[in-house]
C-alpha positions as CSV (number, residue, x, y, z in Angstrom):
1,X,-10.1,-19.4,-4.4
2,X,-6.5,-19.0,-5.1
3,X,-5.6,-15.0,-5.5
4,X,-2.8,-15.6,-8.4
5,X,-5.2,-17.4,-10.3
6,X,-7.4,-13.8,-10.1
7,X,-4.0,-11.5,-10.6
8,X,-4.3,-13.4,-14.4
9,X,-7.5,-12.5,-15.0
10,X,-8.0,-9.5,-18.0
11,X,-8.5,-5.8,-17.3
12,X,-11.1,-6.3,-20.2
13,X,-15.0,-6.0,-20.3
14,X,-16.6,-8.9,-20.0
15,X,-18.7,-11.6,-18.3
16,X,-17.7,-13.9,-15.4
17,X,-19.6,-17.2,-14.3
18,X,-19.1,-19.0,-10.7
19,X,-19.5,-23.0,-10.0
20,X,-19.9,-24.4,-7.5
21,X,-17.5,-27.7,-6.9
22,X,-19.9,-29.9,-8.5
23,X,-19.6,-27.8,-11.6
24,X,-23.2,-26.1,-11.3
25,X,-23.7,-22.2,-11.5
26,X,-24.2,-20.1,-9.1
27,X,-24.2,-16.5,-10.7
28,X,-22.9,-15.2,-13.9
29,X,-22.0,-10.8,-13.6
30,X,-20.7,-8.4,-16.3
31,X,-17.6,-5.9,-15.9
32,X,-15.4,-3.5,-17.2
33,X,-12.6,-4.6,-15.8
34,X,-12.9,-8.2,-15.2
35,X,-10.1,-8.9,-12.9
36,X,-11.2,-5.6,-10.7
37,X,-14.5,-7.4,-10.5
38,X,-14.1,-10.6,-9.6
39,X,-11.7,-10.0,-7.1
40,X,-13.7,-7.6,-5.1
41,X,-15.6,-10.6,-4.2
42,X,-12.9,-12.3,-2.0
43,X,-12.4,-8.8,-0.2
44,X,-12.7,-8.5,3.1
45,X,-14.7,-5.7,2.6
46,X,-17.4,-6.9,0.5
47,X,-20.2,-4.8,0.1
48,X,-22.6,-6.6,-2.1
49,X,-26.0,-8.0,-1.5
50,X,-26.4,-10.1,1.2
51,X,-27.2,-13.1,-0.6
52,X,-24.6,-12.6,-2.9
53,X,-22.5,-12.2,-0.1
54,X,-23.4,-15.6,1.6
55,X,-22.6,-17.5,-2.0
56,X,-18.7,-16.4,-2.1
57,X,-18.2,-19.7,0.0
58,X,-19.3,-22.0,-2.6
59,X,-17.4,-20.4,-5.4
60,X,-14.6,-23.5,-6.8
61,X,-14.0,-22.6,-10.2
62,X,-14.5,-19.1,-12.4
63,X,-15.1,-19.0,-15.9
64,X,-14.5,-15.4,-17.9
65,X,-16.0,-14.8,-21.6
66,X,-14.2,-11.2,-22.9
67,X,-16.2,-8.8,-24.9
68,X,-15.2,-5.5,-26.8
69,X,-17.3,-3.5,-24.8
70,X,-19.7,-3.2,-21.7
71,X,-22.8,-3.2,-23.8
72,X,-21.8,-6.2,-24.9
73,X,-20.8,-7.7,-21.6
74,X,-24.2,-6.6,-20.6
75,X,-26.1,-8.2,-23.3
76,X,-24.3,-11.3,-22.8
77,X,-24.6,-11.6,-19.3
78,X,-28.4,-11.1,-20.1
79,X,-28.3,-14.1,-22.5
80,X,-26.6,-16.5,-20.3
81,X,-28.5,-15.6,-17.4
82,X,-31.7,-16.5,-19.3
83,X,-30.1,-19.5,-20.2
84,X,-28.2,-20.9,-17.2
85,X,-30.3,-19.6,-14.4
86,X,-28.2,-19.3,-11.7
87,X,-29.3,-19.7,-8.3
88,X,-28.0,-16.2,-6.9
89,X,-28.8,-14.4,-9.9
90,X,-32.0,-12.0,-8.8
91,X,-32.5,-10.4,-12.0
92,X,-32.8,-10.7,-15.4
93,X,-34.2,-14.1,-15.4
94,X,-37.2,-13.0,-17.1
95,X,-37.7,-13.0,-20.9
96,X,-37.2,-8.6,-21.1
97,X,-35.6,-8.2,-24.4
98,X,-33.2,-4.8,-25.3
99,X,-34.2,-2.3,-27.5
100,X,-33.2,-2.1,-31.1
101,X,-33.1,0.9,-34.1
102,X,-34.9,-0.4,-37.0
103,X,-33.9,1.0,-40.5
104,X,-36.7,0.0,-43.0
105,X,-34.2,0.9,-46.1
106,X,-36.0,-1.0,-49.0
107,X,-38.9,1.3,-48.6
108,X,-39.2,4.1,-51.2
109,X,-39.4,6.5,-48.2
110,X,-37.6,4.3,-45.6
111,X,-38.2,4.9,-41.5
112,X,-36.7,4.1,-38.5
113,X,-37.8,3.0,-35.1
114,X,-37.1,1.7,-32.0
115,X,-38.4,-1.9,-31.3
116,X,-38.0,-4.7,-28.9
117,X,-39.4,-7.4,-31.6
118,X,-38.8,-7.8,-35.4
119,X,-40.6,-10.2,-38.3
120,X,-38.3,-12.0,-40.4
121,X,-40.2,-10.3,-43.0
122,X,-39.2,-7.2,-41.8
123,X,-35.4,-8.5,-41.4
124,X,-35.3,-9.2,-44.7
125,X,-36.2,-5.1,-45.6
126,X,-34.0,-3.3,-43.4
127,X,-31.4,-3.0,-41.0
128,X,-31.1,-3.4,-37.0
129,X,-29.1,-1.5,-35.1
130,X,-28.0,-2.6,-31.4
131,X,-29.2,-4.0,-28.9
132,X,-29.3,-1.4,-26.3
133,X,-29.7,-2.4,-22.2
134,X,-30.3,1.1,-21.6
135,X,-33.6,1.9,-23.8
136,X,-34.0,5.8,-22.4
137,X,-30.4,6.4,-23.7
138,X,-31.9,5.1,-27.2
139,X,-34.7,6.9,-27.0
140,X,-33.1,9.9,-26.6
141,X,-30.5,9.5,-29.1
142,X,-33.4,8.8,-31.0
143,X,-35.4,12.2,-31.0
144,X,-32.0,13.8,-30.9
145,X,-31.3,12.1,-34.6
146,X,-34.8,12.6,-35.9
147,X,-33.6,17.1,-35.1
148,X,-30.9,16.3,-37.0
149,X,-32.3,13.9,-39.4
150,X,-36.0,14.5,-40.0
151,X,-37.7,11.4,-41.2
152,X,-41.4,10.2,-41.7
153,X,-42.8,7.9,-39.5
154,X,-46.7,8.1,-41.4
155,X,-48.8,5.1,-41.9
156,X,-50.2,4.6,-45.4
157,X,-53.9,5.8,-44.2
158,X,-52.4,9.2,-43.3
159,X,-49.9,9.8,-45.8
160,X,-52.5,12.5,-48.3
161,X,-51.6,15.2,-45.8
162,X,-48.9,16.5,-44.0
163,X,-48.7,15.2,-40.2
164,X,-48.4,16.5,-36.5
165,X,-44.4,16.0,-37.0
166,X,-44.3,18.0,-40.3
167,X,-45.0,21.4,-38.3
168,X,-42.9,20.3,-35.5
169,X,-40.1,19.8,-37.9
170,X,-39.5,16.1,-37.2
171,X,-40.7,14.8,-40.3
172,X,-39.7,16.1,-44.2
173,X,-43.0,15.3,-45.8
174,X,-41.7,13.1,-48.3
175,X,-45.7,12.0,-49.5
176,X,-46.6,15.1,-49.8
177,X,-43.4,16.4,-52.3
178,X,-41.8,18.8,-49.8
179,X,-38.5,16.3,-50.2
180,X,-36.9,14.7,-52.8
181,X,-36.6,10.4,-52.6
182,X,-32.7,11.4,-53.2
183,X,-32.3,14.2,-50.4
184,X,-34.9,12.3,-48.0
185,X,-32.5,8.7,-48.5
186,X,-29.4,11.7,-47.4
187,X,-30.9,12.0,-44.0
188,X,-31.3,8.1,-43.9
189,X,-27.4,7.7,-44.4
190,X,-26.8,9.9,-42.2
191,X,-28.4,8.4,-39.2
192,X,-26.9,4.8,-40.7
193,X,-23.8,6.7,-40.4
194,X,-24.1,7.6,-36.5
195,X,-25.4,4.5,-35.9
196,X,-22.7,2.4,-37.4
197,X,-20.2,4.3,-35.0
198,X,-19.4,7.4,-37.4
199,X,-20.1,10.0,-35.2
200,X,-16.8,11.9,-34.1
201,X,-18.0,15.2,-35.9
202,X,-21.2,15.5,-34.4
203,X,-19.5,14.6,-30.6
204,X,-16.5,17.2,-31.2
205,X,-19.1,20.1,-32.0
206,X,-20.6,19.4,-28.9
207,X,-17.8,19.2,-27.4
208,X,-17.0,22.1,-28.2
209,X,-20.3,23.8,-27.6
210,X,-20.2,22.1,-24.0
211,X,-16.9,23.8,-23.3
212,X,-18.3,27.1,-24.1
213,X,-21.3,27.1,-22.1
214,X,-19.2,26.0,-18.8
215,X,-16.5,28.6,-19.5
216,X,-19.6,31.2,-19.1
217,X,-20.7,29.5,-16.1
218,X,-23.9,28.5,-17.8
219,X,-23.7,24.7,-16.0
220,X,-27.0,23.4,-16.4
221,X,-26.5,23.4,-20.6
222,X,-23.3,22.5,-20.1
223,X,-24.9,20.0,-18.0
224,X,-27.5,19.0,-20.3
225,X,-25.0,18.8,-23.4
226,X,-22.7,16.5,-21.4
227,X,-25.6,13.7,-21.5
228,X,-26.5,14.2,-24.6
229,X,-22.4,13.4,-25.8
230,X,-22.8,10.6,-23.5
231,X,-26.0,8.9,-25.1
232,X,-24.3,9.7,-28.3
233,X,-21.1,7.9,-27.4
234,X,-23.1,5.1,-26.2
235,X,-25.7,4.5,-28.8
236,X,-22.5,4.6,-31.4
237,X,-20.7,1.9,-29.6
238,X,-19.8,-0.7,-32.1
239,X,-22.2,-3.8,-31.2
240,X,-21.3,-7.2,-32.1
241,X,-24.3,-8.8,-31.3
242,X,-27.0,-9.7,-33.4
243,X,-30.5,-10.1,-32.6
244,X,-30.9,-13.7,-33.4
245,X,-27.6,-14.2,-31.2
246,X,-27.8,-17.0,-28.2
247,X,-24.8,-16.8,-25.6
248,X,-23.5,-19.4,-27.7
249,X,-23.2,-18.1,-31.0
250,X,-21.9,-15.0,-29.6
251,X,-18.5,-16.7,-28.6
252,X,-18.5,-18.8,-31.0
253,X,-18.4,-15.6,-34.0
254,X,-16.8,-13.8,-31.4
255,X,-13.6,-17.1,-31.7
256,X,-13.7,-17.5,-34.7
257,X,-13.3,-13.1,-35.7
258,X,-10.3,-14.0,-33.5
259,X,-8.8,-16.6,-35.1
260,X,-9.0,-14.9,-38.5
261,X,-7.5,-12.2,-37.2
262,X,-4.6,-14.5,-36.6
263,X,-4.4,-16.1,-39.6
264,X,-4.4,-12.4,-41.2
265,X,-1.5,-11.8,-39.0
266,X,0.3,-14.9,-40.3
267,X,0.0,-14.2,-44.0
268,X,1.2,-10.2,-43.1
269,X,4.4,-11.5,-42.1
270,X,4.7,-14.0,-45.2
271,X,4.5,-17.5,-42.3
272,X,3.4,-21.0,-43.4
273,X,1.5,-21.0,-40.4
274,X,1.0,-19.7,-36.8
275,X,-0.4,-21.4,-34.1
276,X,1.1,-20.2,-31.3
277,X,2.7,-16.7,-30.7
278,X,5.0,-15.9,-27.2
279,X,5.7,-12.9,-25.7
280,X,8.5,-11.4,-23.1
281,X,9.6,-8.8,-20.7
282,X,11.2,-8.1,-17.4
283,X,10.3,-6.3,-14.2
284,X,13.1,-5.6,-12.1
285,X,14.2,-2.4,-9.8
286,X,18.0,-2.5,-9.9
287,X,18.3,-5.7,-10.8
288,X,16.4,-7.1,-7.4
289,X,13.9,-9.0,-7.2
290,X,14.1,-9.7,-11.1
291,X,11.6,-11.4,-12.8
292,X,10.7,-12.9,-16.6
293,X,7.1,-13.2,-17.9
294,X,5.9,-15.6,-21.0
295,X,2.7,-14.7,-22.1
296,X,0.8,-16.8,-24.9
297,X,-1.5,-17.1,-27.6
298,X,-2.9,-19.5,-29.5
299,X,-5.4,-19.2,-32.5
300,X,-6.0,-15.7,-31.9
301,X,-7.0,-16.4,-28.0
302,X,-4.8,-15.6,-24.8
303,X,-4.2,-18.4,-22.9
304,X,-3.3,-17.5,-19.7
305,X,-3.3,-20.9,-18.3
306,X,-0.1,-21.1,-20.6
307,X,1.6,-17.8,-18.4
308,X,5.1,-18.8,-17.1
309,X,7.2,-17.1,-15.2
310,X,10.8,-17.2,-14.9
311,X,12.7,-15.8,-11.6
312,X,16.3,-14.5,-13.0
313,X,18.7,-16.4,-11.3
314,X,22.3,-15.3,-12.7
315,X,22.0,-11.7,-11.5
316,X,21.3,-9.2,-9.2
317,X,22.5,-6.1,-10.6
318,X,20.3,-4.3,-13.5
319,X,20.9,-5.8,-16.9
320,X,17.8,-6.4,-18.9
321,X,18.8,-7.8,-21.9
322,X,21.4,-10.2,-19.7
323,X,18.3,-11.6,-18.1
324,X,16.0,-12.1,-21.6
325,X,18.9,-13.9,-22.6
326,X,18.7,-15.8,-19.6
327,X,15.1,-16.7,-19.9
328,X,15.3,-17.5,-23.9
329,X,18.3,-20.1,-22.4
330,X,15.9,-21.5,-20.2
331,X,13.1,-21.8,-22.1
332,X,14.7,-23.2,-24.9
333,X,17.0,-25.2,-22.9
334,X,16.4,-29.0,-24.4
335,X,16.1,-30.7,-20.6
336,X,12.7,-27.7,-20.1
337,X,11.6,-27.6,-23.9
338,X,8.7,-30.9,-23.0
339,X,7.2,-28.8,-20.3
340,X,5.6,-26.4,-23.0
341,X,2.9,-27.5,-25.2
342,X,3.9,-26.3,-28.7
343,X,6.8,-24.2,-30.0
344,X,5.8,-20.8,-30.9
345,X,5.8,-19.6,-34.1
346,X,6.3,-16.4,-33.4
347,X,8.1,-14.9,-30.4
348,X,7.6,-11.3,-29.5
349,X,10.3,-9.5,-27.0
350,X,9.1,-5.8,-25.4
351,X,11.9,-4.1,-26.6
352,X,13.8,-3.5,-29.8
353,X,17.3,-3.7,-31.8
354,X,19.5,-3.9,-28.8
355,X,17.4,-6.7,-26.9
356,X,16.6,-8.8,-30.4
357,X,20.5,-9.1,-31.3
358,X,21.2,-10.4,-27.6
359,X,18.3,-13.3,-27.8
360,X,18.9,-14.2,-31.6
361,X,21.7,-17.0,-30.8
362,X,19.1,-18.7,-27.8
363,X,16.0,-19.2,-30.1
364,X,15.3,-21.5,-32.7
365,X,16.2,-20.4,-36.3
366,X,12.6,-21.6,-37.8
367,X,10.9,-18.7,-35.3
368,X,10.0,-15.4,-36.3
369,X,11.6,-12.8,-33.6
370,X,9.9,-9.5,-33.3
371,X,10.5,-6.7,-31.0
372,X,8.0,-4.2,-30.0
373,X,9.0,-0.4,-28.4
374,X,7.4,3.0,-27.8
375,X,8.3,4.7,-31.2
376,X,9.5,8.4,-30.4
377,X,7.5,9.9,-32.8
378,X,4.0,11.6,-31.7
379,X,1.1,11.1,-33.8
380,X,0.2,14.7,-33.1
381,X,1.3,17.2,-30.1
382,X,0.4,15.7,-26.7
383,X,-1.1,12.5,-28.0
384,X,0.3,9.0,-26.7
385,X,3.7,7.3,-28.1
386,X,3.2,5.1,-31.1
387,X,4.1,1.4,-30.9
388,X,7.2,0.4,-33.3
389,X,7.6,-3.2,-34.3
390,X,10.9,-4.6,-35.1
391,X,11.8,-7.9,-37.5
392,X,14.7,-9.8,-36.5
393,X,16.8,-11.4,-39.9
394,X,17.9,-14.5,-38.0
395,X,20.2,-15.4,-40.6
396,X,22.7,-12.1,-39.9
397,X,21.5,-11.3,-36.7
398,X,20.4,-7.2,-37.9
399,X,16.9,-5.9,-37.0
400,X,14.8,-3.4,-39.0
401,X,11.4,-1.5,-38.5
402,X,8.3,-2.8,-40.2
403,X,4.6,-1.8,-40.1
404,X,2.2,-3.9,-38.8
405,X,-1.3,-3.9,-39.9
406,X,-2.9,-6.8,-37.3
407,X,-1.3,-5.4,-34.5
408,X,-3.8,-5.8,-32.0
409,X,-3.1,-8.7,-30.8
410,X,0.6,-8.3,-30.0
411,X,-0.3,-4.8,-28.5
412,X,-2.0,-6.5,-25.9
413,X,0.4,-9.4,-25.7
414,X,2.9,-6.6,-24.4
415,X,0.8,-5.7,-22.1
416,X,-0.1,-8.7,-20.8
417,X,3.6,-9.7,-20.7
418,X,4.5,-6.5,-18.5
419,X,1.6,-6.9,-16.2
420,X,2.5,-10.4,-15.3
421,X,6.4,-10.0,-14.5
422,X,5.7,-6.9,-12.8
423,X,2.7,-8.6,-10.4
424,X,5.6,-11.5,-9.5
425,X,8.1,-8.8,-9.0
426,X,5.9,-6.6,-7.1
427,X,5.2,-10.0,-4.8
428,X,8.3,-10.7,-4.2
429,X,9.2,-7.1,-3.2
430,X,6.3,-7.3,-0.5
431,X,7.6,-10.4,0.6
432,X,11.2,-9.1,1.4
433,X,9.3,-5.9,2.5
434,X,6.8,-7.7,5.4
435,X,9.7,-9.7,6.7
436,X,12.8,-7.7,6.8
437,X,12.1,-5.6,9.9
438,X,10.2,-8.1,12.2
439,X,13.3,-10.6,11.7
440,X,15.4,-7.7,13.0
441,X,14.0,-8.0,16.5
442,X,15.7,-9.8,18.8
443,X,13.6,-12.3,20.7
444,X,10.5,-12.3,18.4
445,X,10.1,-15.7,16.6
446,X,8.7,-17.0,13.3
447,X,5.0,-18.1,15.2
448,X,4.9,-14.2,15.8
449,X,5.7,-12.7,13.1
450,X,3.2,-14.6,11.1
451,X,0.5,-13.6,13.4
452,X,1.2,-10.3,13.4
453,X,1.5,-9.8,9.5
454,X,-1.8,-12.1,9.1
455,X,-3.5,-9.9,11.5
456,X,-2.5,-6.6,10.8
457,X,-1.8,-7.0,7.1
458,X,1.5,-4.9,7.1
459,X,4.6,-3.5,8.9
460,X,2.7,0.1,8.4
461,X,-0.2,-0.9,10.2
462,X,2.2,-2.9,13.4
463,X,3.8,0.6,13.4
464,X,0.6,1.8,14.3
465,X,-0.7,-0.1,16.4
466,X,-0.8,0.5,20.5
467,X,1.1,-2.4,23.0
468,X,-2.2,-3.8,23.8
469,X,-3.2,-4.0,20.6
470,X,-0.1,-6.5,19.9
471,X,-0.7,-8.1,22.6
472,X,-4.3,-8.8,21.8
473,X,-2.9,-10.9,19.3
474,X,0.4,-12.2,20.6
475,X,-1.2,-13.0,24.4
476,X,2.5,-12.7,25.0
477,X,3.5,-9.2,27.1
478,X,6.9,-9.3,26.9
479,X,7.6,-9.9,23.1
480,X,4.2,-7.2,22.4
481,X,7.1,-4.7,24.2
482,X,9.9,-5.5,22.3
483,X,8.0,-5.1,19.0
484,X,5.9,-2.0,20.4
485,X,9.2,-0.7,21.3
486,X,11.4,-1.5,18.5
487,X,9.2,0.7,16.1
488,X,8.4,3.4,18.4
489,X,12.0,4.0,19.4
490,X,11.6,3.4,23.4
């Protein structure tokens, strides 16, 4: 596999598929952080399963599907393995289905439960919540919401007298008129409440309890109370997955939420359309090694099989908003403007009035120029900087802060676009770095040098390393001296 293709993978949850060179799977995995995943596989330090271990020959092409959260990454990866049936995959290809929380609410008395299977019937008369991979978390979270929120769980047969979970406090008795239809439906919104991610208030009073307990050294409830939090967190994870949901239709709502998310964007900022949106930055340490990234995205997708990179060419000295110009010169230029597949509609520069006025003149008037910063006002003490947004009048040249409602998307653009000139410049710099000192040795050629950096990885580790050990490598005493010598000062 080539390793800059995995540097532009996304530090996002998700799930990643393998082929094979004749295009057929071979295993499909979930992550976090997708790009931290995948490219622990070509490690020389894998630690996997063996048989996952012997497949990282076969790999030709990788496919990645983002998701807004593990569970979700989880539940897909469940789907597809289901479906696709790789060949290294050992689990999950059976037909195990998640749990889900069942909220009958057009019952007079509605109930909740936690099922694996739903009717349509019963579709129709209530809500799921879910799914969850991790059923003991739900069940949990379950008991924990029926202390909080007692609700009756009686068949109709048993319903003339109060039930074992009426003394224990679990159930209201709502048959037998110890609860009101109105204050039994309270503790019913409630739970929907929790379930449908409003939960902060509950989680900060345990929080707070939690903190309490461990400043009086009472660990194991601090202990206990710290899973509890944690169950809650995860069983009020937003969920976009819904239980009649394939792989397929996943993405495909998944796309489409995306793309109207775009198309929101374009009306916010009053565009006849938007198809494409670019973004820029530099990475540079006084001015060496200077680099310009072009990130993109196109109906509401990042493409990052649209990435370019630009390496600043004019200067060497630290000028940032010199070198945007230079790149908006060069991407613009009309000899390079063929090599890019659509002109952006939008073009978004990390940085703000100072860095806008300076590329106006270089970009086509019909674009809309934005700028984003770090705003210097905090949201409250100690929390994180605020992103501003600048709007660019092309017609005078004068930049002024707006508000931005679908920012999402260009948040993450910035990010991108930082990431992926500081990987290039960060490359380069280890380039110079590797080389510089070996070519100082007199007598030690080009053949060497590579073997010694593609054995030992780094000038730190030939620093470290004894006279034999060079020479195990070079088969060459007199030029393992010289190079023993030269960095241990004999």
């Amino acid at each position: 596999m080539n390793l800059n293709e995995l540097e532009l993978l996304p530090l996002k949850p998700g799930v990643y598929k393998f082929y094979d060179k004749n295009n057929k799977i071979l295993y499909v995995g979930k992550a976090l952080n997708l790009r931290n995943r995948v490219k622990s596989y070509f490690n020389d330090t894998l630690y996997d399963r063996p048989y996952v271990k012997r497949m990282i020959p076969f790999i030709s092409k990788i496919e990645v599907e983002e998701t807004n959260n593990e569970i979700e990454s989880l539940v897909l990866e469940s789907a597809l393995i289901k479906e696709l049936k790789p060949k290294y995959n050992s689990e999950l290809k059976d037909d195990k289905s998640y749990a889900w929380i069942y909220l009958s609410t057009k019952e007079k008395f509605p109930t909740v439960k936690i099922t694996r299977s739903i009717t349509n019937k019963e579709l129709q008369k209530g809500e799921l919540f879910g799914p969850y991979p991790n059923t003991h978390s739900a069940r949990r979270v379950f008991t924990y919401l029926r202390k909080l929120h007692p609700f009756c769980t009686c068949k109709e047969r048993t319903r003339s007298r109060e039930c074992m979970y009426y003394h224990l406090g679990l159930c209201p008795g709502p048959y037998q008129g110890h609860i009101s239809e109105r204050e039994y439906r309270k503790n019913i919104n409630e739970i929907r409440k929790f379930l449908q991610g409003r939960k902060r208030g509950q989680i900060a009073k345990l929080e707070v309890k939690m903190r309490q307990y461990s400043k009086k050294k009472l660990y194991e409830k601090a202990a206990e109370l710290r899973d509890k939090i944690n169950d809650l967190k995860y069983l009020g994870e937003k969920i976009d997955f819904e239980y009649t949901d394939t792989a397929e239709t996943y993405v495909k709502r998944r796309k489409k939420l995306l793309y109207e998310n775009f198309q929101d964007l374009k009306i916010e900022l009053g565009l006849k359309k938007l198809k494409r949106i670019e973004c820029y930055d530099i990475s540079n340490i006084q001015g060496k090694d200077a680099y310009g990234s072009m990130v993109v995205a196109q109906n509401g997708e990042i493409l990052r099989s649209q990435y370019r990179v630009f390496k600043i060419r004019e200067l060497d000295t630290p000028n940032d908003m010199h070198m945007l110009k230079e790149v908006m010169q060069r991407r613009f230029d009309s000899k390079h403007i063929k090599k890019y597949e659509l002109e952006p509609e939008i073009l978004l520069i990390d940085g703000g009035k100072a860095q806008l006025s300076v590329v106006n003149p270089h970009i086509p008037k019909e674009i809309c120029v934005l700028g984003i910063t770090k705003g210097r006002k905090y949201r409250k003490r100690g929390a994180k900087l605020l992103d501003e947004f600048w709007y660019l009048n092309r017609e005078n040249g004068e930049s002024m802060n707006i508000e931005i409602q679908n920012k999402g998307l260009l948040i993450d653009l910035r990010d991108e676009a930082h990431r992926f000139a500081i990987l290039h410049h960060r490359k380069a710099r280890a380039k110079t770095a590797k080389t510089s000192e070996l070519d100082e040795i007199v007598g030690v050629g080009e053949k060497s040098r590579n073997k010694l950096l593609k054995t030992f990885g780094s000038i730190e580790n030939i620093k470290k390393a004894s006279q034999e050990d060079i020479d195990s490598v070079l088969h060459n005493k007199k030029i393992s001296r010289l190079v023993f010598e030269y960095f241990n000062n004999v």
